[in-house]
VOGU-3710 file (C-alpha; in Angstrom, 3 decimals, decimal comma):
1> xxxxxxxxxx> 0,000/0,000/0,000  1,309/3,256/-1,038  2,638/5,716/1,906  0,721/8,606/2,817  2,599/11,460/2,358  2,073/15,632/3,861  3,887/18,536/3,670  4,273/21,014/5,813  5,085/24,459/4,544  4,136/25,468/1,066
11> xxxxxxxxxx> 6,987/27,728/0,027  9,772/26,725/-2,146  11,661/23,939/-0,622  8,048/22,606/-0,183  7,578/22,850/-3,876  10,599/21,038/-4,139  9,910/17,682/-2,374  6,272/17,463/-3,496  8,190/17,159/-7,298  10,477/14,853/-5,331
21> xxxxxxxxxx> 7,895/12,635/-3,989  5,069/12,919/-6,463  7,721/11,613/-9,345  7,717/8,289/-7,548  4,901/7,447/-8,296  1,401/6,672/-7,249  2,550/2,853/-5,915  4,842/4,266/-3,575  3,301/7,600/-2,446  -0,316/8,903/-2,039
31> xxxxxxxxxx> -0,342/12,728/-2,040  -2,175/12,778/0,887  -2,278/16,679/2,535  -0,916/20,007/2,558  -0,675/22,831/5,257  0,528/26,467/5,323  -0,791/29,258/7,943  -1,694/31,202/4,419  -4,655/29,602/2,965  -4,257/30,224/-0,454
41> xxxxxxxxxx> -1,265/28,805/-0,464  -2,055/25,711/1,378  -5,097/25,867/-1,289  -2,872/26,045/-4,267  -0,235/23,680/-3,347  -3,435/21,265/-3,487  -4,338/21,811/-6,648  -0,723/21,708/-8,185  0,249/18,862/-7,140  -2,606/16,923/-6,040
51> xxxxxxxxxx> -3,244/16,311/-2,793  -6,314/15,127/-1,109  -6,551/17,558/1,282  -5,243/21,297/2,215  -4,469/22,511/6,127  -3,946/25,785/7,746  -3,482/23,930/10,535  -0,622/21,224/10,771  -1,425/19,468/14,241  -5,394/19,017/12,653
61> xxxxxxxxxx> -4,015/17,530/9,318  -2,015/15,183/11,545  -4,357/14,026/13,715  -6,767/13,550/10,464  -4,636/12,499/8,042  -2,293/10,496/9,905  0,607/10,452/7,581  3,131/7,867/6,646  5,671/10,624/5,966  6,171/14,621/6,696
71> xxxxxxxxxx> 8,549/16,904/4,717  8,569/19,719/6,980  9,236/22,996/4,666  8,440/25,759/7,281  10,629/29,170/8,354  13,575/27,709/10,336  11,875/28,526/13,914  8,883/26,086/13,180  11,152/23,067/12,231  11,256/21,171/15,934
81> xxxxxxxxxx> 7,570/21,682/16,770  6,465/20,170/13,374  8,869/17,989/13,466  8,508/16,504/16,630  4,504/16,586/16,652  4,825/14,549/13,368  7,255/11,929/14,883  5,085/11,864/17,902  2,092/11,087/15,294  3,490/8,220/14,508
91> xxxxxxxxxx> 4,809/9,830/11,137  8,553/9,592/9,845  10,154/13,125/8,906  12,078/15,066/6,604  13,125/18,399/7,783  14,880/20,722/5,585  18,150/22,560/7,040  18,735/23,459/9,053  17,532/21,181/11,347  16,201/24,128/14,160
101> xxxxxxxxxx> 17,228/26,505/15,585  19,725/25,708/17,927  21,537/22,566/18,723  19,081/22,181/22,015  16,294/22,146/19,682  17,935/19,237/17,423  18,649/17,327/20,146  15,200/17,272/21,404  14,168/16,112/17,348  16,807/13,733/17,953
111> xxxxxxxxxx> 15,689/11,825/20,405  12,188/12,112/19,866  12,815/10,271/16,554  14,644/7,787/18,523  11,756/7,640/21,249  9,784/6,714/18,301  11,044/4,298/16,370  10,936/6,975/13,138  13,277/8,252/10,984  14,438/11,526/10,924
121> xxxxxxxxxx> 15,998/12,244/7,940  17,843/16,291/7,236  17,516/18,064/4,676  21,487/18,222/3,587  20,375/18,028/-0,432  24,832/18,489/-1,015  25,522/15,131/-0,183  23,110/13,244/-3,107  25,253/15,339/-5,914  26,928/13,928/-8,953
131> xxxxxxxxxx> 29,195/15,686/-7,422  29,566/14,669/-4,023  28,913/10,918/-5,057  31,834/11,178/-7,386  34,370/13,064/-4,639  32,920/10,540/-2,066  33,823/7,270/-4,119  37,995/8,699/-4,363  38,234/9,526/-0,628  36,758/6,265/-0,215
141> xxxxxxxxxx> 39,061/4,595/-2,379  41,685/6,200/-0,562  42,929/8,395/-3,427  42,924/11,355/-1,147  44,905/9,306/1,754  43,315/10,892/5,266  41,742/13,744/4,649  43,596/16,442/7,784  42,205/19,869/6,361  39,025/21,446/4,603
151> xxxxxxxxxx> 37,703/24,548/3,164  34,280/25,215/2,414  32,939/28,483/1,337  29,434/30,250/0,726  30,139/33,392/-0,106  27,234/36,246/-2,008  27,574/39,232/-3,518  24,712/40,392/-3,221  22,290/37,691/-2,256  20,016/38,083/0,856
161> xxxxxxxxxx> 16,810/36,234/0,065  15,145/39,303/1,732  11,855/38,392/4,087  11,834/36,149/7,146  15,745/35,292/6,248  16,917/38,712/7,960  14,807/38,676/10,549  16,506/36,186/13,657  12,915/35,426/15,197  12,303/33,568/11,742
171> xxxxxxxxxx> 15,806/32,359/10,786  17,573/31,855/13,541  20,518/33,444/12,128  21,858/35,085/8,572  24,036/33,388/5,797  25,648/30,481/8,420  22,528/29,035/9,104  21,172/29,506/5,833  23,360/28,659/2,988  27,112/27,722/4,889
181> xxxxxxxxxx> 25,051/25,308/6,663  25,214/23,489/2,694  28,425/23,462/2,422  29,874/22,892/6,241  27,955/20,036/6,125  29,296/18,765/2,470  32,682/19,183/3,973  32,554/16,986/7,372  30,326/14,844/5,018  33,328/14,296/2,877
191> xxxxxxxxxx> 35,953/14,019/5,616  33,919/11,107/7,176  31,568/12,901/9,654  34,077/13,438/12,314  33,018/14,667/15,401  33,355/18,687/15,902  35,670/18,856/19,287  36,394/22,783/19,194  35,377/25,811/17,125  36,641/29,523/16,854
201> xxxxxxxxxx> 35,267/32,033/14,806  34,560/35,887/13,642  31,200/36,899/13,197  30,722/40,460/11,393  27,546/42,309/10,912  28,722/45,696/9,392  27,722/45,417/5,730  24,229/44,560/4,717  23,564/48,519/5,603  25,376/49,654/2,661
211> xxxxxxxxxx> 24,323/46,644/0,341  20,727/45,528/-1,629  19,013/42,322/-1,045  19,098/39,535/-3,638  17,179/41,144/-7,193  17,248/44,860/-6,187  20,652/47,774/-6,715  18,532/49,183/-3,551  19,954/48,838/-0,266  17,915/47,435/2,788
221> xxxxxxxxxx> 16,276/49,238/4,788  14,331/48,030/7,808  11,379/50,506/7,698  10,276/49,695/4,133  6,626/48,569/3,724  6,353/45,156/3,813  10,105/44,410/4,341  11,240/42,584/7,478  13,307/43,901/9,939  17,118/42,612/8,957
231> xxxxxxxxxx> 19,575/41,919/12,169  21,503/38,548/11,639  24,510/38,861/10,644  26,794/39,188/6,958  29,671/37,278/7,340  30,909/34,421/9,752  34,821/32,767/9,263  35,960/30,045/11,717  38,018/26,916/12,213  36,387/23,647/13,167
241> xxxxxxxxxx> 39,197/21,307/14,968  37,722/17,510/14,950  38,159/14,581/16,790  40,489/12,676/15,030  42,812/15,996/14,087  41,081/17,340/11,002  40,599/20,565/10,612  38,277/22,488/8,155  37,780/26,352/7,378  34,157/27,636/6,655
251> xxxxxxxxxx> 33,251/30,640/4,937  30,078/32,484/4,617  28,233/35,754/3,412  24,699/37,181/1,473  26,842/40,400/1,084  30,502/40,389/0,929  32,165/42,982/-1,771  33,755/40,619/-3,476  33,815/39,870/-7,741  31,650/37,522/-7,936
261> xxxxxxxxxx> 29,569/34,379/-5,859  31,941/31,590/-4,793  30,663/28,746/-3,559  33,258/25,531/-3,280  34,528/22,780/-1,168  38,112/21,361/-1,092  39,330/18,741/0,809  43,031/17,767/1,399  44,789/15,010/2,440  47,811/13,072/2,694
271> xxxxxxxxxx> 48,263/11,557/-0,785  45,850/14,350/-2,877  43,877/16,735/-2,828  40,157/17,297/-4,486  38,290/20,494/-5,325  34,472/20,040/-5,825  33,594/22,574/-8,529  34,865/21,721/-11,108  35,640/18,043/-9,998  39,269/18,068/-9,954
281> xxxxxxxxxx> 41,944/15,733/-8,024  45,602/16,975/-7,245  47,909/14,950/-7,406  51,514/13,502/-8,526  52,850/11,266/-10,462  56,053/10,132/-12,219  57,880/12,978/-10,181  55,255/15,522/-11,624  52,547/17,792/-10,120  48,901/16,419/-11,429
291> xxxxxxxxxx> 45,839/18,708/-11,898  43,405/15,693/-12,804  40,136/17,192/-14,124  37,069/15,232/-13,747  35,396/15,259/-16,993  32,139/12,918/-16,723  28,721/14,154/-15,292  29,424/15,628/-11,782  28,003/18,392/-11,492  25,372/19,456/-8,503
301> xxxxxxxxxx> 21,543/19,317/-9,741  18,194/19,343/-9,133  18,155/15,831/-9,551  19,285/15,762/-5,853  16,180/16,536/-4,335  14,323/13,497/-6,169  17,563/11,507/-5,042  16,936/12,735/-1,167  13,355/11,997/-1,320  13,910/8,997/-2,671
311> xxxxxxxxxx> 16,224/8,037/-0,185  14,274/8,444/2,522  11,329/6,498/1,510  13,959/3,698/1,261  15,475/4,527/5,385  11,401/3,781/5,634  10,776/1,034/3,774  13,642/-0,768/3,813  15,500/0,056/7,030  18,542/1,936/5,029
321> xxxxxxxxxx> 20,422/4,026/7,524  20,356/7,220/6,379  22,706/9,597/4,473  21,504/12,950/6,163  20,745/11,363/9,919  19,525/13,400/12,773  22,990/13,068/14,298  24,357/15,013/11,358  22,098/17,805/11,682  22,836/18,015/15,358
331> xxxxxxxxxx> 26,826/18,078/14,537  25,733/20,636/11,979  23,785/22,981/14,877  26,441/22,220/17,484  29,047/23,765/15,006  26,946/27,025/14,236  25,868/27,530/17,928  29,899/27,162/18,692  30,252/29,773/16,271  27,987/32,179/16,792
341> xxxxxxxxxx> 29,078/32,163/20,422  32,805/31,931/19,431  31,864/35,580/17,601  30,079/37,015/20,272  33,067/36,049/22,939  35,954/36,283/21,177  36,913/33,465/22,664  37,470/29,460/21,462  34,487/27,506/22,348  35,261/23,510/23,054
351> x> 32,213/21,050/22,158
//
């Protein structure tokens, strides 16, 4: 019998997943409900994409519905309570990134999933690219050696998403919690999900004043109709030491003055190293210097999200352990609270 599937949050990650899930087909999944606290919205999203039913209230849909599976799409500060009213349903989740707010919250998703019996399944879209698969399968083979050190970098020109992204209440934060969050993650994904032992970082909100949000050459400004107010912050830096030595650099921003958007992970170890985009291994051999270009299909697309979705159903059905586990996300928010607090200190902050 096909699963009964529900989203919650009808924006555009939610537009995402119900692609994701409704292209596997009516065997597997029955569009089953969607909610959003607008109700045309919520009303839409029905018609689009089929489902049977359309909420403005989540905890009624559950309790009506009773899903098989939740892919909860909300504004970041509405990720635990939906998430852990649908595991408590009896309801397996996915949660987009980041997984809440802070790393108390994902801990209490954590082990309500556990509690359970459910899987919990995050949102971390980086690690099911051509891309990633590819990079994965050399470190694996060992081509790379051990990987000891890391960069990953998010960095925007001039790329605020505008709305409930600036404003902390919503988002919990600015550009680290949004969009380094992607590639932090791809990183310690890549270096074998070590565990995070200490963090240090800078945390610098003195741009976004002077620059325009994501589509406009106007700058912000807080008391525009209809704008929200903007006070997370433009640009966080900081090392992440790990326990088994490995170190990796993170770099974020919606609005650094830079030339253009960079947005990369490399990863080097003690044999090679490997930058993600473009795919390319370096290397020696013969007594030479190697710069080994990648040259099949590895780039990042939107095939992804099918490949997440997909993967989930499977953690359901078929007892996979999952790629993008709750434990990751809670690394993931025990890094960012670490370094928001290592920016607001000063100070090195031990985990």
């Amino acid at each position: 019998m096909a699963l009964k599937f529900a989203v919650i949050g009808c924006g555009g990650m939610g537009r995402c997943h119900s692609e994701g899930f409704k292209s596997l087909g009516n065997d597997v999944i029955t569009m089953a409900a969607c909610c959003d606290i607008v109700p045309e919205k919520a009303e839409a999203f029905k018609e689009r994409f089929g489902y049977e039913k359309a909420y403005t209230d989540y905890k009624q849909m559950l309790k009506e519905v009773r899903p098989d599976l939740v892919a909860v799409t909300t504004w970041n500060a509405a990720h635990a309570p939906c998430t852990i009213d649908s595991l408590e349903a009896g309801a397996n989740v996915f949660c987009e990134k980041p997984m809440a707010m802070n790393a108390a919250e994902a801990q209490a998703m954590k082990d309500t999933a556990e509690r359970c019996g459910k899987v919990l399944q995050i949102g971390f879209v980086r690690r099911f690219g051509n891309d990633a698969a590819a990079a994965k399968k050399f470190i694996d083979q060992g081509i790379l050696g051990d990987p000891v050190y890391a960069r990953a970098f998010y960095l925007r020109r001039r790329g605020c998403p505008g709305t409930w992204f600036g404003d902390k209440t919503f988002s919990g934060g600015g550009p680290l919690i949004d969009i380094g969050v992607h590639v932090l993650d791809l990183a310690r994904y890549l270096m074998g999900n070590p565990k995070p032992v200490s963090v240090f970082g800078t945390v610098n909100d003195r741009i976004h004043l002077n620059c325009a949000i994501a589509g406009s050459t106007s700058p912000w400004k807080t008391d525009d109709p209809g704008v929200s107010v903007y006070n997370v912050e433009d640009f966080v830096a900081g090392e992440i030491r790990f326990d088994n030595g490995a170190c990796l650099h993170v770099e974020t921003s919606y609005n650094m003055n830079l030339q253009a958007e960079a947005n990369n992970v490399e990863i080097y170890g003690t044999k090679a190293g490997l930058m993600l985009n473009p795919l390319e291994i370096y290397t020696e051999m013969g007594e030479k210097l190697l710069n080994i270009p990648v040259i099949e299909n590895n780039n990042f697309t939107g095939d992804a999200y099918v490949a997440e979705d997909r993967h989930f159903v499977d953690c359901v059905l078929n007892g996979t352990v999952s790629m993008a586990s709750a434990d990751d996300g809670l690394q993931a928010m025990k890094i960012i609270d670490a370094l928001y607090e290592s920016g607001r200190t000063g100070r090195s902050v031990q985990l």
